[in-house]
N, C-alpha and C positions, 0 to 999 in steps of 0.2 A: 557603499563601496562593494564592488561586484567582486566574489571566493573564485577563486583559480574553479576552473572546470577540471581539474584532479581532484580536488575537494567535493565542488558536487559530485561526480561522479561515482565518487568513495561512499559520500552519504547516499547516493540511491541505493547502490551496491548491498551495503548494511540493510537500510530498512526492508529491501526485498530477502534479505537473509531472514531478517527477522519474519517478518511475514509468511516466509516458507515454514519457517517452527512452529508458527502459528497452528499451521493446519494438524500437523501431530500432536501439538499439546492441546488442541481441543478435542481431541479423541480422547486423553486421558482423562482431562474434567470434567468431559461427558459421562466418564462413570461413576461419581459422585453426585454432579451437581447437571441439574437440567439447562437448557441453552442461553432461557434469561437470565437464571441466576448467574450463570458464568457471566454473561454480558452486563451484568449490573454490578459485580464481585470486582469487575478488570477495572471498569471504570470507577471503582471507589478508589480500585490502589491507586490510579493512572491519578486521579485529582490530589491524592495527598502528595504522591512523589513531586507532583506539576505544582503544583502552588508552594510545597515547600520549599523547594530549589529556585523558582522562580523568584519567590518573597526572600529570600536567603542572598541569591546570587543578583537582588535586585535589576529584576529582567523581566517582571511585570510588569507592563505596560497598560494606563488608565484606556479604557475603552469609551468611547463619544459617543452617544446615546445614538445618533441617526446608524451606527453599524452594529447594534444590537441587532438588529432584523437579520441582517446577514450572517451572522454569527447562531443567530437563530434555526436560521432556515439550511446553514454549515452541517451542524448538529444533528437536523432533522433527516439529511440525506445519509450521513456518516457520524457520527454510528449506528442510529437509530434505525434506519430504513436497509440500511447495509447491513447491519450485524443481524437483523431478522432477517433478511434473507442467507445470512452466510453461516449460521450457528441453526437454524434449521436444515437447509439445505444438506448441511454434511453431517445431518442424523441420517440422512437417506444414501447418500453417495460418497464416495470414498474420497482420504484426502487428495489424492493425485489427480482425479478428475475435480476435484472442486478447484485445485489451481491451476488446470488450464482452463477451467470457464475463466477464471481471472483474469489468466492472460489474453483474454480477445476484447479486452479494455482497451489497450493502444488504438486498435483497428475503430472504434467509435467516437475516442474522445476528438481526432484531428476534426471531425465536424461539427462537434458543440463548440471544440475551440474556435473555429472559424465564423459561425455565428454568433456566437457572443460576442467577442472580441475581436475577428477577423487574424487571426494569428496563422501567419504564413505556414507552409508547408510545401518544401519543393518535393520534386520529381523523386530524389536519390532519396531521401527521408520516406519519404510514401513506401519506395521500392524498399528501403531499409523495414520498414515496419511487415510488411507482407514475407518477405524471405525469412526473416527472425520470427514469424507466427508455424512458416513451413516447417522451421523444425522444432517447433513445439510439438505440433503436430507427429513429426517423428517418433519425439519423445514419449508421447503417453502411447502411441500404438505398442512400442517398444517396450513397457510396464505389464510388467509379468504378475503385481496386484491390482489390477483397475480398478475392483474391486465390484460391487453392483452397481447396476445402471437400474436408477428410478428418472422418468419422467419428472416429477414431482421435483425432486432434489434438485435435478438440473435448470427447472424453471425458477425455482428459488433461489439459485446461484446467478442468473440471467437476472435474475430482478433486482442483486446485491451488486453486479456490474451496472447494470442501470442508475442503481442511486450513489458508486463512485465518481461516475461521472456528473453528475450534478455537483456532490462534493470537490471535486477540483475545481472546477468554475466557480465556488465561491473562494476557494483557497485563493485560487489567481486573485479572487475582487479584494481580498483582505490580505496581502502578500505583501506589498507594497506600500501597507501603511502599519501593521504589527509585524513582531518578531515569530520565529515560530513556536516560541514556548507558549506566550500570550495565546494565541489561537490554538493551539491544542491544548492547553490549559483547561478555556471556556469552552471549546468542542467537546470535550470530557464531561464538564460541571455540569451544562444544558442536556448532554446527551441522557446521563445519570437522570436527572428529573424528567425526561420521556420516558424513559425507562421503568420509572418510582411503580406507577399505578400498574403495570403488568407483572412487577414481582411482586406487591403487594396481595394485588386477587390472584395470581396464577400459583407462584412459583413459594411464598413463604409460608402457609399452610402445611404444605409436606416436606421443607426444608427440615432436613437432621445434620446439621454442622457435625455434629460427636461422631456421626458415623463416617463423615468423608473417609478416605484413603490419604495418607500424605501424599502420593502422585499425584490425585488429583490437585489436592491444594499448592502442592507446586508447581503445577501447571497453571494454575490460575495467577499467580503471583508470576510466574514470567508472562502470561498472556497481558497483565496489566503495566507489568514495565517495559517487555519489548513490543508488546505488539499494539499497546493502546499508547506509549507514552514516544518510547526514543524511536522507534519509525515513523507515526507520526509528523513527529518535528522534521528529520531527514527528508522525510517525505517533502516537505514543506516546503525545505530549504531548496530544492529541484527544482519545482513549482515555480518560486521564486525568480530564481535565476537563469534556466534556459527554460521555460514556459512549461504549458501542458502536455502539447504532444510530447517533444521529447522524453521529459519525464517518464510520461507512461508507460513509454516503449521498454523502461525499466521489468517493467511487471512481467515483461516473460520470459525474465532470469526467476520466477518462483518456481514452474515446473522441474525446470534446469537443476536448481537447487533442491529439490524434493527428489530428485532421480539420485542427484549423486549422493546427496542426504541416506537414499535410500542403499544405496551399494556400500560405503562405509559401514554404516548402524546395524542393518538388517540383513547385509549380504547378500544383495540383491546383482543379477546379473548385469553387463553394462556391455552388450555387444557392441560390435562395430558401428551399427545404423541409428544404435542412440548416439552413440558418440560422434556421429556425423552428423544429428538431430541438433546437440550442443553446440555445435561447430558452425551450424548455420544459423543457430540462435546469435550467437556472439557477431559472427558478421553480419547480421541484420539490426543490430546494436550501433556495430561501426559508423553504418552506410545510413543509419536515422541521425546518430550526430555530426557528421561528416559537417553539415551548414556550418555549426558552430566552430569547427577547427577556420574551416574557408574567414570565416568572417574576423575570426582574433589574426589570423596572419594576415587578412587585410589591411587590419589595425594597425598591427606591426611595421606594415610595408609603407602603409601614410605615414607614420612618425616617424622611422626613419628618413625616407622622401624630405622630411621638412627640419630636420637636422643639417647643421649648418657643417661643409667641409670641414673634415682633418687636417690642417696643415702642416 
């Protein structure tokens, strides 16, 4: 049964919130804890929250041996190949430009969409995703912390969009036959054991638990439950129901969200021209989902059409 497109929309909304806190709170558990171990620490929380609730709310779902590989190869794009790239990458570069490398995900995924699965994408959606990129763009020129610019960071962020988008393309393949606790469940448990042998040799040798900071350990307990666990699933749930592109085009409300994030928190300034930046993000949002409004009033307009007179 297909969720109101008020519903998806709300769950993309959230998990890109979540995702924009991400980028803060991994600055704080960077100062405790090195990149792997954060990435190995989120996904321990992310699997007990996920399997207990899952096993609890009976919403685990038995997995068929032949979609193990995909679930496999889920894992090995996201979180594994991603989070190496995105927990290095922003030892070198600051949060705000690490989420607008993020948001230039929309801009690639409509042609792995379209090769894998041939998933349409008209004209207004294209033009919707380029104007809603324009004022991203706004936005970070507009960021009075950009903070430094490394080469280095920036390819490492390019290489964490890289293996997002493999990870949707499996999402889509396993979407339609698991729920999405079930697949972010095992995307956690598999990722975790990629994970094992690099905090094992790297990262547990000079692990000092007794000394973290409570910030940081706070940080990592929300980066396990928002950002490895309940976005995730949201995310999922997108995926699911209006496809990839669309979806993705979500991702560049995280800038969005990091600016005004930052004017609230940090008292950062919010001229005119970001605020025009936002403003063109959100109509390039519109004009990407626009297909889907067109297509449910089509709906609409057949079943009535086949509704029998009032008399």
């Amino acid at each position: 049964m297909k969720k109101p497109l008020s519903t998806v929309y709300i769950s993309l909304i959230l998990a890109m919130l979540f995702w924009s806190f991400t980028f803060v709170a991994f600055k704080f558990a960077n100062e405790s804890f090195r990149p792997i171990s954060i990435v190995f620490f989120r996904l321990i929380i992310a699997i007990v929250l996920l399997f207990g609730f899952a096993k609890l709310m009976k919403r685990l779902q038995p997995v068929r041996k032949g979609d193990f590989k995909w679930l496999i190869l889920l894992a090995f794009f996201e979180p594994f190949l991603y989070f190496l790239g995105e927990s290095f990458g922003l030892t070198f570069i600051s949060s705000t430009l690490a989420s607008v490398i993020v948001s230039t995900i929309p801009l690639f995924v409509p042609i792995a969409a379209y090769i894998f699965y041939r998933e349409r994408i008209t004209a207004l959606n294209l033009a919707g995703l380029f104007v809603s990129f324009a004022g991203v763009i706004l936005v970070i020129f507009n960021n009075n912390d950009a903070g430094p610019v490394s080469i280095k960071g920036i390819l490492l962020m390019f290489f964490a969009v890289l293996s997002t988008i493999g990870y949707t393309m499996m999402v889509k393949k396993l979407a339609g036959t698991y729920n999405p606790i079930t697949i972010t469940a095992w995307q956690s448990l598999i990722g975790m054991f990629f994970f094992l042998p690099l905090f094992l040799l790297f990262d547990l040798p000079g692990l000092h638990l007794g000394e973290a900071s409570s910030v940081s350990i706070w940080s990592l307990v929300f980066l396990g439950v928002f950002g490895s666990s309940f976005a995730f699933i949201l995310f999922t749930i997108g995926i699911r129901e209006i496809g990839a592109t669309r979806s993705n085009v979500f991702t560049n409300l995280i800038p969005v969200f990091v600016a005004i994030l930052s004017f609230f928190l940090l008292g950062e300034a919010m001229p005119l021209l970001k605020i025009g930046g936002i403003s063109l993000v959100l109509a390039g949002l519109f004009m990407a989902q626009a297909g889907n409004f067109t297509k449910r009033n089509n709906r609409i307009r057949l079943w009535n059409s086949r509704r029998p007179p009032v008399i």
